[in-house]
mmCIF file of the N, C-alpha and C atoms, coordinates in Angstrom:
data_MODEL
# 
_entry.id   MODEL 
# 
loop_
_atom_site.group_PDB 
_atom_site.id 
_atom_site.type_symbol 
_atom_site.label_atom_id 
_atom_site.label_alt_id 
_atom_site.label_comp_id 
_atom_site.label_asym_id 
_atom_site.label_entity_id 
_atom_site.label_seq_id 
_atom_site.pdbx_PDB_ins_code 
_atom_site.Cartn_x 
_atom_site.Cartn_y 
_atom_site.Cartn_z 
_atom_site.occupancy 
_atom_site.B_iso_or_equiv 
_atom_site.pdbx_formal_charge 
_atom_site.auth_seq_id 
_atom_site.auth_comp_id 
_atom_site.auth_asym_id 
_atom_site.auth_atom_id 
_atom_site.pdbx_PDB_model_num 
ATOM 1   N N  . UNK A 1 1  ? -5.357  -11.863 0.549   1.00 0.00 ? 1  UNK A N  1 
ATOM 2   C CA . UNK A 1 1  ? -4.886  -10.904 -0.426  1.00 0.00 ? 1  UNK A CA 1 
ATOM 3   C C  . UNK A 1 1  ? -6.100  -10.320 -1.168  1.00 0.00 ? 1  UNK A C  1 
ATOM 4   N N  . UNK A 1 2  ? -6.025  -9.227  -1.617  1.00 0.00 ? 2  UNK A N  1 
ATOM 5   C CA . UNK A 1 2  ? -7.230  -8.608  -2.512  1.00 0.00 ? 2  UNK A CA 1 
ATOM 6   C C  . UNK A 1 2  ? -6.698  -8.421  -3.688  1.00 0.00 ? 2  UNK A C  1 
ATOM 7   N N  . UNK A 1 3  ? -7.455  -9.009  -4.804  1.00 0.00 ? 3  UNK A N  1 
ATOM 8   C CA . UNK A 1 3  ? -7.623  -8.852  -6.155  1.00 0.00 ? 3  UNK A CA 1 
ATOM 9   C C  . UNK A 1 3  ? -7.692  -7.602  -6.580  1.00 0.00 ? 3  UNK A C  1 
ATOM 10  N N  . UNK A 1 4  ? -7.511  -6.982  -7.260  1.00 0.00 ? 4  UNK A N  1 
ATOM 11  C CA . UNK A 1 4  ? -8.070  -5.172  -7.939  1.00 0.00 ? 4  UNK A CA 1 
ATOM 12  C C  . UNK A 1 4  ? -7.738  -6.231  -9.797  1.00 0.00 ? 4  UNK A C  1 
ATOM 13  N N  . UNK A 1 5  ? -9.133  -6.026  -10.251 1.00 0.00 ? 5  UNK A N  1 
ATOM 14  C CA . UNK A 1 5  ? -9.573  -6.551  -11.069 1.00 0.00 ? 5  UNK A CA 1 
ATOM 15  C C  . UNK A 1 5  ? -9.511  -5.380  -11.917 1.00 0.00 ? 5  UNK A C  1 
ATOM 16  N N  . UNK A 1 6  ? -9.096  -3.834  -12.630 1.00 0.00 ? 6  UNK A N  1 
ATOM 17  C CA . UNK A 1 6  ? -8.875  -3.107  -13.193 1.00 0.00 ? 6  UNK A CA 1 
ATOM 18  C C  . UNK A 1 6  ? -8.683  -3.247  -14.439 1.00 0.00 ? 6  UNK A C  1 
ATOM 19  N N  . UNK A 1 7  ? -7.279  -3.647  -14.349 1.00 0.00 ? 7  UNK A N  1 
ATOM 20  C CA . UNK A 1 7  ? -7.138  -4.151  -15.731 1.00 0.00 ? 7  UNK A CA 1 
ATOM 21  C C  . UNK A 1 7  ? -7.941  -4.905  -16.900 1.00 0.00 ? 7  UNK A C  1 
ATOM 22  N N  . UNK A 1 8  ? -8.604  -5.813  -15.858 1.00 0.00 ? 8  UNK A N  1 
ATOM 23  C CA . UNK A 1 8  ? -9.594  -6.771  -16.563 1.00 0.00 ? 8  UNK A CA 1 
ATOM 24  C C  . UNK A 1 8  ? -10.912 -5.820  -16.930 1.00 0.00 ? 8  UNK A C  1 
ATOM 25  N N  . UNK A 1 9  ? -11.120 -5.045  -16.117 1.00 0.00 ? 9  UNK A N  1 
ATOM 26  C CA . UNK A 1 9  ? -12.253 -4.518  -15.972 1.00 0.00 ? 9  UNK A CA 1 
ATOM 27  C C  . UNK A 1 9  ? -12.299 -3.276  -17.777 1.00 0.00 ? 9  UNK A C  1 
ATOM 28  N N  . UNK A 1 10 ? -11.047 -2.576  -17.529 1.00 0.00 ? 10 UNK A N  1 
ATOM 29  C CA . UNK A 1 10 ? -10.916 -1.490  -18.706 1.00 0.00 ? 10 UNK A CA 1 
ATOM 30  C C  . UNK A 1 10 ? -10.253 -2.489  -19.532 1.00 0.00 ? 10 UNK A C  1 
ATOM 31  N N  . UNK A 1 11 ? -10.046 -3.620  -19.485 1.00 0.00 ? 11 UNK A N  1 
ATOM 32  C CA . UNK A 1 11 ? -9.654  -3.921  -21.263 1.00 0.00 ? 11 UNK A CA 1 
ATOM 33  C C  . UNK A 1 11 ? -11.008 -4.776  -21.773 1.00 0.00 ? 11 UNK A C  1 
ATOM 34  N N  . UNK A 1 12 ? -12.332 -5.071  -20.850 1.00 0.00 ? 12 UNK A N  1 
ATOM 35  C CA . UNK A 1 12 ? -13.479 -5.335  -21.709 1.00 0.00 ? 12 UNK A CA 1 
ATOM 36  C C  . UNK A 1 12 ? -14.166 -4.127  -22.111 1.00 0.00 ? 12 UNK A C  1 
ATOM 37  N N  . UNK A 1 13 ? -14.282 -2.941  -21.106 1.00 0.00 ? 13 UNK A N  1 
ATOM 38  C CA . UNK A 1 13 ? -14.698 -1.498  -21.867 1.00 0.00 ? 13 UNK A CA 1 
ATOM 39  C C  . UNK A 1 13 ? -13.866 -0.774  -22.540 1.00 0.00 ? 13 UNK A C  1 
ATOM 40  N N  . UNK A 1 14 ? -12.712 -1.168  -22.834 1.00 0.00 ? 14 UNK A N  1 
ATOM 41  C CA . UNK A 1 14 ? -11.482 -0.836  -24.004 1.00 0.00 ? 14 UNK A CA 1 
ATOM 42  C C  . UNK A 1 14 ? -11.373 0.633   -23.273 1.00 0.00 ? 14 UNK A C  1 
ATOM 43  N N  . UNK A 1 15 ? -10.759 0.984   -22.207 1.00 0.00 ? 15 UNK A N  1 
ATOM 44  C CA . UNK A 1 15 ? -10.310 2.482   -21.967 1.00 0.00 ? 15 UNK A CA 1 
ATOM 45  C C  . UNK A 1 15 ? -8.955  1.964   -21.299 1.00 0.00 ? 15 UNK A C  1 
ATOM 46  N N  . UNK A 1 16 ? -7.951  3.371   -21.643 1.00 0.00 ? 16 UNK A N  1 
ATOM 47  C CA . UNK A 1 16 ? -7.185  3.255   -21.262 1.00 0.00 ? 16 UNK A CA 1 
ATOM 48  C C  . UNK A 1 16 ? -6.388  4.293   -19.692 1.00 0.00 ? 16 UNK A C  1 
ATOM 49  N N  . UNK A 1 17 ? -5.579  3.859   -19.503 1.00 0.00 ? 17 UNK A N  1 
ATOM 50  C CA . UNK A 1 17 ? -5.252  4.381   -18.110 1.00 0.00 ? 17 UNK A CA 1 
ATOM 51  C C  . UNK A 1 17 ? -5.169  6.369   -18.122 1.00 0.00 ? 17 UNK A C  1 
ATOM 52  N N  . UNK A 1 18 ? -4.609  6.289   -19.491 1.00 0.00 ? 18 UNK A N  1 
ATOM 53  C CA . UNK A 1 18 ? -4.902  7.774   -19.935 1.00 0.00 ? 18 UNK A CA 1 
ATOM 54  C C  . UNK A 1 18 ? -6.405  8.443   -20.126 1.00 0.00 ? 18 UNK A C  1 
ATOM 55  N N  . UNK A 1 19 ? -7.190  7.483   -20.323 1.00 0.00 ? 19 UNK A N  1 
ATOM 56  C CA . UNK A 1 19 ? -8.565  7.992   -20.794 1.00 0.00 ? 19 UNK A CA 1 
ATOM 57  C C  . UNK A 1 19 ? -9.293  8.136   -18.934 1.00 0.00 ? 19 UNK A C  1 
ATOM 58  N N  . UNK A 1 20 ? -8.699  7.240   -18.264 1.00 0.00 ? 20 UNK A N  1 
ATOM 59  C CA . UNK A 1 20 ? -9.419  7.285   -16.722 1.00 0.00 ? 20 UNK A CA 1 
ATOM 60  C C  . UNK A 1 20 ? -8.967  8.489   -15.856 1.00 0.00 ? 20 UNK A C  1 
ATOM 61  N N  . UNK A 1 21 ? -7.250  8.999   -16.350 1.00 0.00 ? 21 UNK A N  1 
ATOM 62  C CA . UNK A 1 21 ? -6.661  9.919   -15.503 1.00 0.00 ? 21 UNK A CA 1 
ATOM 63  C C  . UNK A 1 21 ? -7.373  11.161  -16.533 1.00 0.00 ? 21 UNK A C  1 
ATOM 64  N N  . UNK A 1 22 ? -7.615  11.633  -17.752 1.00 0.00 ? 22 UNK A N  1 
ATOM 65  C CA . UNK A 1 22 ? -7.838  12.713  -17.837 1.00 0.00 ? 22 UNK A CA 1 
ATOM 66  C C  . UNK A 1 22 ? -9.208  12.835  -17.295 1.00 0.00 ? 22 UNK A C  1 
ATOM 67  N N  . UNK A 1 23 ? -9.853  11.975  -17.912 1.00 0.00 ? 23 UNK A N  1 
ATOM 68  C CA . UNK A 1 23 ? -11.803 11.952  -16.950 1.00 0.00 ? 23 UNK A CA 1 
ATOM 69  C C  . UNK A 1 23 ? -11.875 12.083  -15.803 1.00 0.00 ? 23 UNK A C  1 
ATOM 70  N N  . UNK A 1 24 ? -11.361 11.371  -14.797 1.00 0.00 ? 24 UNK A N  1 
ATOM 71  C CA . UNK A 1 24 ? -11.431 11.627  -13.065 1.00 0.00 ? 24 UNK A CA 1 
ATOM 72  C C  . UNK A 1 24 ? -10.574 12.173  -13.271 1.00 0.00 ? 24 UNK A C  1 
ATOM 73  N N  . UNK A 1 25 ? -9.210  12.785  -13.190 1.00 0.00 ? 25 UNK A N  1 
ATOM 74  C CA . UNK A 1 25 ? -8.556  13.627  -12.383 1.00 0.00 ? 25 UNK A CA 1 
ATOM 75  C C  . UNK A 1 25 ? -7.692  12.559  -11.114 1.00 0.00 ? 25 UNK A C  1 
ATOM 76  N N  . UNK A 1 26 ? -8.010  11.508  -11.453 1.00 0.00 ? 26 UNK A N  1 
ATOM 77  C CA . UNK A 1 26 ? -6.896  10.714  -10.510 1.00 0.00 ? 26 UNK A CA 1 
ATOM 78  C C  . UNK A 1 26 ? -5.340  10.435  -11.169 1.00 0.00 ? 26 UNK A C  1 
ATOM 79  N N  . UNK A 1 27 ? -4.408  9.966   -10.149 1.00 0.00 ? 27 UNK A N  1 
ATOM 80  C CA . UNK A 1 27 ? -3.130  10.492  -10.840 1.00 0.00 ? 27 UNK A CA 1 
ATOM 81  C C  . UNK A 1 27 ? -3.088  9.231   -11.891 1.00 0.00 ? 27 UNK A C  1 
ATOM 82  N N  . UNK A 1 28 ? -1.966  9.026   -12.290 1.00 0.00 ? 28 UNK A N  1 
ATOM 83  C CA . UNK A 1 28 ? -1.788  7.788   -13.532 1.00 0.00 ? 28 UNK A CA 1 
ATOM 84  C C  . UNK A 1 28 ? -0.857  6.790   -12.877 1.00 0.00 ? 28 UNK A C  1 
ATOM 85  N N  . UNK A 1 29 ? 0.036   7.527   -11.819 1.00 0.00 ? 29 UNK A N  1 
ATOM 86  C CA . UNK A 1 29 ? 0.731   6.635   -10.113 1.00 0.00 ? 29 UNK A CA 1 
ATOM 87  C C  . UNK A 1 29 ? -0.373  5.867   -9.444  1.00 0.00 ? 29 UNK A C  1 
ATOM 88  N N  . UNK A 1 30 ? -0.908  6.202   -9.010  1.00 0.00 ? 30 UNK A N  1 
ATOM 89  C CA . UNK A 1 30 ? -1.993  5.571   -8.288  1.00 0.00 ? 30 UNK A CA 1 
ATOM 90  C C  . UNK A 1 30 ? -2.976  4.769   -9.346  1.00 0.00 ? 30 UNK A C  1 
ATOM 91  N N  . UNK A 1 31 ? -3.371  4.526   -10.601 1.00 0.00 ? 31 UNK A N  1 
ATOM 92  C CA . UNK A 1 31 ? -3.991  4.032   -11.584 1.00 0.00 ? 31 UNK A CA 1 
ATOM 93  C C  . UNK A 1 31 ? -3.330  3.124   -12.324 1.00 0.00 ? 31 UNK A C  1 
ATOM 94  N N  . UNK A 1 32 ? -1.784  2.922   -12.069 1.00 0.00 ? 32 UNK A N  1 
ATOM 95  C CA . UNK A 1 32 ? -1.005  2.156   -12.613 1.00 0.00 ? 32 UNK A CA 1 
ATOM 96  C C  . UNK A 1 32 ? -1.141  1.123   -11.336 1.00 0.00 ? 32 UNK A C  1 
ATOM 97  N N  . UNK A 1 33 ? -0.066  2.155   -10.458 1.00 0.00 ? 33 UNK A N  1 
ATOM 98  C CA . UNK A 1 33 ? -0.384  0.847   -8.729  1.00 0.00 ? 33 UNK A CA 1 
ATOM 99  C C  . UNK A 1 33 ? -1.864  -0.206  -8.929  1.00 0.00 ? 33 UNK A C  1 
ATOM 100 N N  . UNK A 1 34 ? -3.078  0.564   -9.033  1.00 0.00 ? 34 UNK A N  1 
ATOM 101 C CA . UNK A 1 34 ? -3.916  -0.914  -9.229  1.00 0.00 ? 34 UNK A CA 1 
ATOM 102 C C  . UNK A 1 34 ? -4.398  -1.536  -10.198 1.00 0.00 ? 34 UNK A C  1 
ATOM 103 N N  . UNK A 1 35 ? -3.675  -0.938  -11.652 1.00 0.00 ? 35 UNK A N  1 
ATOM 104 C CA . UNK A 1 35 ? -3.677  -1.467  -12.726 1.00 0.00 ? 35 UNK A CA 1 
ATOM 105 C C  . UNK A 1 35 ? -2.942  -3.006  -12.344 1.00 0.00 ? 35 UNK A C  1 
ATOM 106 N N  . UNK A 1 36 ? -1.476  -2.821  -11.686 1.00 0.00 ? 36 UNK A N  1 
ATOM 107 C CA . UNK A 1 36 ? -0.709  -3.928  -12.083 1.00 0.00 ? 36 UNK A CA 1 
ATOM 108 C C  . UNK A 1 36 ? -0.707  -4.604  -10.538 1.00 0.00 ? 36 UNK A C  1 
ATOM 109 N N  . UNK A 1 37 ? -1.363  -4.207  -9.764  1.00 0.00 ? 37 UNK A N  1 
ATOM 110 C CA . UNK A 1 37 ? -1.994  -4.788  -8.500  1.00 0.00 ? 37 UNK A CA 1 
ATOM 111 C C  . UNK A 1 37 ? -0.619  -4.852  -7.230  1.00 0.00 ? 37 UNK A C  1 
ATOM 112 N N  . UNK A 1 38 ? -0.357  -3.416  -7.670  1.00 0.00 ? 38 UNK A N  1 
ATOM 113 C CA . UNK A 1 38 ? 1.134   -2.902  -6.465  1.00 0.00 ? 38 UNK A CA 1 
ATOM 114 C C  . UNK A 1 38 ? 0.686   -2.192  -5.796  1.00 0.00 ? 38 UNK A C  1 
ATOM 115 N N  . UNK A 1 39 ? -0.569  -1.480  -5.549  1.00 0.00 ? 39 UNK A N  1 
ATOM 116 C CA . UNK A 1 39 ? -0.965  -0.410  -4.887  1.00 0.00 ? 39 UNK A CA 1 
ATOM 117 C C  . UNK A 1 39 ? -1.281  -1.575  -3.165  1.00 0.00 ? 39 UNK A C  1 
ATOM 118 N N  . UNK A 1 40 ? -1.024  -0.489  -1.815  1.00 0.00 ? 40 UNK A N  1 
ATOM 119 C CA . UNK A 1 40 ? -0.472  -1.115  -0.579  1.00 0.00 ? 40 UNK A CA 1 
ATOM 120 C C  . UNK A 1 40 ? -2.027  -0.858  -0.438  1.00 0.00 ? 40 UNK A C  1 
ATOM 121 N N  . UNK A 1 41 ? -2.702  0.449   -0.808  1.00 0.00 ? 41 UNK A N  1 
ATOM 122 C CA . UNK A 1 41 ? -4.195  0.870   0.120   1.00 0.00 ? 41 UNK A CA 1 
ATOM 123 C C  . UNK A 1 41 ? -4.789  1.659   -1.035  1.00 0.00 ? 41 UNK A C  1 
ATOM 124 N N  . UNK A 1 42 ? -6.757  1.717   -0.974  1.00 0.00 ? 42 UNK A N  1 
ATOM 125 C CA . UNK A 1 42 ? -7.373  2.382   -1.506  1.00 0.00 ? 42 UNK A CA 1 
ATOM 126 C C  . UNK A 1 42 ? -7.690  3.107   -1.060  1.00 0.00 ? 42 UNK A C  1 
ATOM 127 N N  . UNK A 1 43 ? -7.559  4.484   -1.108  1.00 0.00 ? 43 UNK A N  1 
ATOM 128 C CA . UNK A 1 43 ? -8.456  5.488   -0.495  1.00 0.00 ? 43 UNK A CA 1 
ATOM 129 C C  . UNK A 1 43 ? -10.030 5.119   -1.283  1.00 0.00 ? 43 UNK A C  1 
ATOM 130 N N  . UNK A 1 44 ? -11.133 5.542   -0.270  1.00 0.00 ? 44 UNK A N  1 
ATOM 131 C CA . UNK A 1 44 ? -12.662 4.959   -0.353  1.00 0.00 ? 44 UNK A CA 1 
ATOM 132 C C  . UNK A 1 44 ? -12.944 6.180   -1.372  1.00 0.00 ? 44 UNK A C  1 
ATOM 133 N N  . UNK A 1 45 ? -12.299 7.706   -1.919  1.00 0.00 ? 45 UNK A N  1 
ATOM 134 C CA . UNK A 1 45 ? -12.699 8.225   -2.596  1.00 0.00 ? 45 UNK A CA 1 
ATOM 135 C C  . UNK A 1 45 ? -12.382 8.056   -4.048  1.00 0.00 ? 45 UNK A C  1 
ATOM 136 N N  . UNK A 1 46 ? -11.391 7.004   -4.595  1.00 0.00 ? 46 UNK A N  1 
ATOM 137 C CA . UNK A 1 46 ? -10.646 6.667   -5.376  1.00 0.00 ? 46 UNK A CA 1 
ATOM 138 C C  . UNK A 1 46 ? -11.633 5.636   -5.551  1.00 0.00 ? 46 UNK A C  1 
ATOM 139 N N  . UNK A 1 47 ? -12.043 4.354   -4.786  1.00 0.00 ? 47 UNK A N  1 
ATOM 140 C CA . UNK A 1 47 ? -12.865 3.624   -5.332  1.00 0.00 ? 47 UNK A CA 1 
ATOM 141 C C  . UNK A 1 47 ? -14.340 3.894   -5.709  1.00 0.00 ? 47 UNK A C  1 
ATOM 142 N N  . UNK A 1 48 ? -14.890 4.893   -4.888  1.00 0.00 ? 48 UNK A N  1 
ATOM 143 C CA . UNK A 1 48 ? -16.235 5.484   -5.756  1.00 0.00 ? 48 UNK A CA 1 
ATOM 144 C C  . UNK A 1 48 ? -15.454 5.602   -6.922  1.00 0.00 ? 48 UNK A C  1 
ATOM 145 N N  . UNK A 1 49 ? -14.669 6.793   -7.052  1.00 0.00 ? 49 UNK A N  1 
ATOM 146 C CA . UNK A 1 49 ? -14.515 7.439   -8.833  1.00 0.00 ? 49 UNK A CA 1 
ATOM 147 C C  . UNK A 1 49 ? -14.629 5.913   -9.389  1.00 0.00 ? 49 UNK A C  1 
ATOM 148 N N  . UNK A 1 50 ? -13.677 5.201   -9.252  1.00 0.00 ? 50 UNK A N  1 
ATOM 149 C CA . UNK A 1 50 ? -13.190 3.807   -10.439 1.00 0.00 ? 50 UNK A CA 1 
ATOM 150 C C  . UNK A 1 50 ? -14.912 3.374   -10.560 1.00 0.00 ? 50 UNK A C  1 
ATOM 151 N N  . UNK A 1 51 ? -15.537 3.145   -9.507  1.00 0.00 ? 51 UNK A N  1 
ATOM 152 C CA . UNK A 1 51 ? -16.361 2.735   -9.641  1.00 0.00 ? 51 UNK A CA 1 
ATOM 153 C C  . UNK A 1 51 ? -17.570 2.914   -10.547 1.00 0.00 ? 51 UNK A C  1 
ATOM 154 N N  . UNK A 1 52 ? -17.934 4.033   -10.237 1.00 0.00 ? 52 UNK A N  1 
ATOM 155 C CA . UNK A 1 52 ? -18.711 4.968   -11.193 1.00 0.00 ? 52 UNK A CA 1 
ATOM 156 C C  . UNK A 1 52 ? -18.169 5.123   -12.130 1.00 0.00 ? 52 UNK A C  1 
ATOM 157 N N  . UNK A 1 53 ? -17.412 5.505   -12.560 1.00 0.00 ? 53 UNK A N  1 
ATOM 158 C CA . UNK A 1 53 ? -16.182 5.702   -14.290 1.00 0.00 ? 53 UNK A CA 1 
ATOM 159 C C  . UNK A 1 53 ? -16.564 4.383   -14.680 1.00 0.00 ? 53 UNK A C  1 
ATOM 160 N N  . UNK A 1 54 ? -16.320 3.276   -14.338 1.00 0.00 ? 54 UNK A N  1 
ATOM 161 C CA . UNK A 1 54 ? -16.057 2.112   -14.790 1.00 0.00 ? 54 UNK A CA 1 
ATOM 162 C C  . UNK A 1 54 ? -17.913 1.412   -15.459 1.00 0.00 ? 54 UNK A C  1 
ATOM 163 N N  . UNK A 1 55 ? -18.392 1.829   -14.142 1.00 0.00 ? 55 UNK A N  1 
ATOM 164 C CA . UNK A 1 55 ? -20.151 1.432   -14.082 1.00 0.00 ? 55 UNK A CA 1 
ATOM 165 C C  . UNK A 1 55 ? -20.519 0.093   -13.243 1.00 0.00 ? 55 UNK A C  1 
ATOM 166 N N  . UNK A 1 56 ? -19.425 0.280   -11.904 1.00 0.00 ? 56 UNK A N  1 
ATOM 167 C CA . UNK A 1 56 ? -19.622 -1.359  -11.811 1.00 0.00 ? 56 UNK A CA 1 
ATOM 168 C C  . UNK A 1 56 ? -19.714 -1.391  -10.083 1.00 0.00 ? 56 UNK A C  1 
ATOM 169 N N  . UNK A 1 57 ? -19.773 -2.140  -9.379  1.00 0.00 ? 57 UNK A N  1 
ATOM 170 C CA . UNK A 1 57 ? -19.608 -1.894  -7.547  1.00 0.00 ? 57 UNK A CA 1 
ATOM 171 C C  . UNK A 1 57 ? -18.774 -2.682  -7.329  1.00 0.00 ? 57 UNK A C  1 
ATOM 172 N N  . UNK A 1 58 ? -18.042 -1.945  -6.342  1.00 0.00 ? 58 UNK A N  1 
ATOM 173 C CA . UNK A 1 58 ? -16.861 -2.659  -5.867  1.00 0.00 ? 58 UNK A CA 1 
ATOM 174 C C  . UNK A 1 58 ? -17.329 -3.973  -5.470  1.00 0.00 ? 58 UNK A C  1 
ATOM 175 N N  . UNK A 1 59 ? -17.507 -4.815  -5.490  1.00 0.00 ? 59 UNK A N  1 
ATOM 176 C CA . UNK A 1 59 ? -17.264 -6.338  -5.841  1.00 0.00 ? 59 UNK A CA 1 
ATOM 177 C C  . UNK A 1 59 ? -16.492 -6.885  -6.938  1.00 0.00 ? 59 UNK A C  1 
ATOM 178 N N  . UNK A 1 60 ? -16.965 -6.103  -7.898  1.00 0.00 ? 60 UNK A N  1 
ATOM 179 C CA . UNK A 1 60 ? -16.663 -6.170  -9.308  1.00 0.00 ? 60 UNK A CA 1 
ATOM 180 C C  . UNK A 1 60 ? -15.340 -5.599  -9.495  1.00 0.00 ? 60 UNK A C  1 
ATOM 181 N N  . UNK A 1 61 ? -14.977 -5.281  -9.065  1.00 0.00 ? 61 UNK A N  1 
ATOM 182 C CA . UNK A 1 61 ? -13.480 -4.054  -9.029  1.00 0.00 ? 61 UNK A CA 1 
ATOM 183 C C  . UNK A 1 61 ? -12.385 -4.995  -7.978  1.00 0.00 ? 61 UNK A C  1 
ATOM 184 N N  . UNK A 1 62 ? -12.969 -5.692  -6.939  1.00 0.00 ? 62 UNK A N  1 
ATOM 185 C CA . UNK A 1 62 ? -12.040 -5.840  -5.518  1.00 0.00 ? 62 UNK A CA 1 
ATOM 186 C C  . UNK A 1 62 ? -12.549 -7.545  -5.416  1.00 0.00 ? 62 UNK A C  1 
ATOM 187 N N  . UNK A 1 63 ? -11.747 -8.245  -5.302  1.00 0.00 ? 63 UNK A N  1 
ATOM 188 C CA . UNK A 1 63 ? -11.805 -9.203  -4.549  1.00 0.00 ? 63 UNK A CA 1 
ATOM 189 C C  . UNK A 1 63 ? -10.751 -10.029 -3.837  1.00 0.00 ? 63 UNK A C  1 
ATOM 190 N N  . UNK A 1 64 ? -11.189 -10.450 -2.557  1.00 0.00 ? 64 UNK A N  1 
ATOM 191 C CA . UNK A 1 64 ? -10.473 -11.249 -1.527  1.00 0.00 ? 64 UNK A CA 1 
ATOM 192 C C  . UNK A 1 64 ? -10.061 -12.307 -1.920  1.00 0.00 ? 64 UNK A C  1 
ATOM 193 N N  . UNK A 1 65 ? -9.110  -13.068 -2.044  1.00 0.00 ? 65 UNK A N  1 
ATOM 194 C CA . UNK A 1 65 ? -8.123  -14.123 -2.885  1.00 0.00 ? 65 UNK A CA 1 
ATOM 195 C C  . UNK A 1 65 ? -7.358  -14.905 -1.720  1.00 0.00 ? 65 UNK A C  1 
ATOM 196 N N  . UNK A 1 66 ? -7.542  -16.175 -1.816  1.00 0.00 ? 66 UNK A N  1 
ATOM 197 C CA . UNK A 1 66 ? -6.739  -16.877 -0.391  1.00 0.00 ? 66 UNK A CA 1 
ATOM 198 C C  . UNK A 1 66 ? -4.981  -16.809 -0.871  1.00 0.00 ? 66 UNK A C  1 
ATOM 199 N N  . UNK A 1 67 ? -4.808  -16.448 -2.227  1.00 0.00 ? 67 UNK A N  1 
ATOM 200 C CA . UNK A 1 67 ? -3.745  -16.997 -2.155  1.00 0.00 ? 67 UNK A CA 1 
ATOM 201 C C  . UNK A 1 67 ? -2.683  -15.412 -2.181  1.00 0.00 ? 67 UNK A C  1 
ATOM 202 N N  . UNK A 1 68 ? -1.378  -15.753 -2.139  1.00 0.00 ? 68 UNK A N  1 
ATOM 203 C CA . UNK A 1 68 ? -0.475  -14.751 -1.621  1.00 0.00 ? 68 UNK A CA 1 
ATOM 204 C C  . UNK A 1 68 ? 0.325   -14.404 -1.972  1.00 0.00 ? 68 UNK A C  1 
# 
């Protein structure tokens, strides 16, 4: 299973899901999906933005989890 660490990630830089969708331009559907870790797939252009917005590399954003 993969982790999407988001949430964790914007509540230590205190932004909110509104502050990420007006800055990138990504939807607030797709920002919720890996807010609450329902999203099925990342598009690779969605994880640059988070990435860069955020300041961090996907490691930091994504991780592989044995459990299910």
């Amino acid at each position: 299973m993969v982790r999407v660490h988001l949430s964790r990630l914007m509540g230590e830089k205190r932004v909110k899901i509104a502050d990420i969708e007006r800055d990138t331009g990504l939807s607030r559907t797709t920002l919720s999906r890996l807010y609450h870790e329902k999203a099925g797939r990342l598009d690779f252009d969605t994880l640059e933005i988070l990435c860069r917005y955020l300041d961090v590399q996907v490691g930091d954003l994504l991780e592989i989890s044995d459990e299910s």
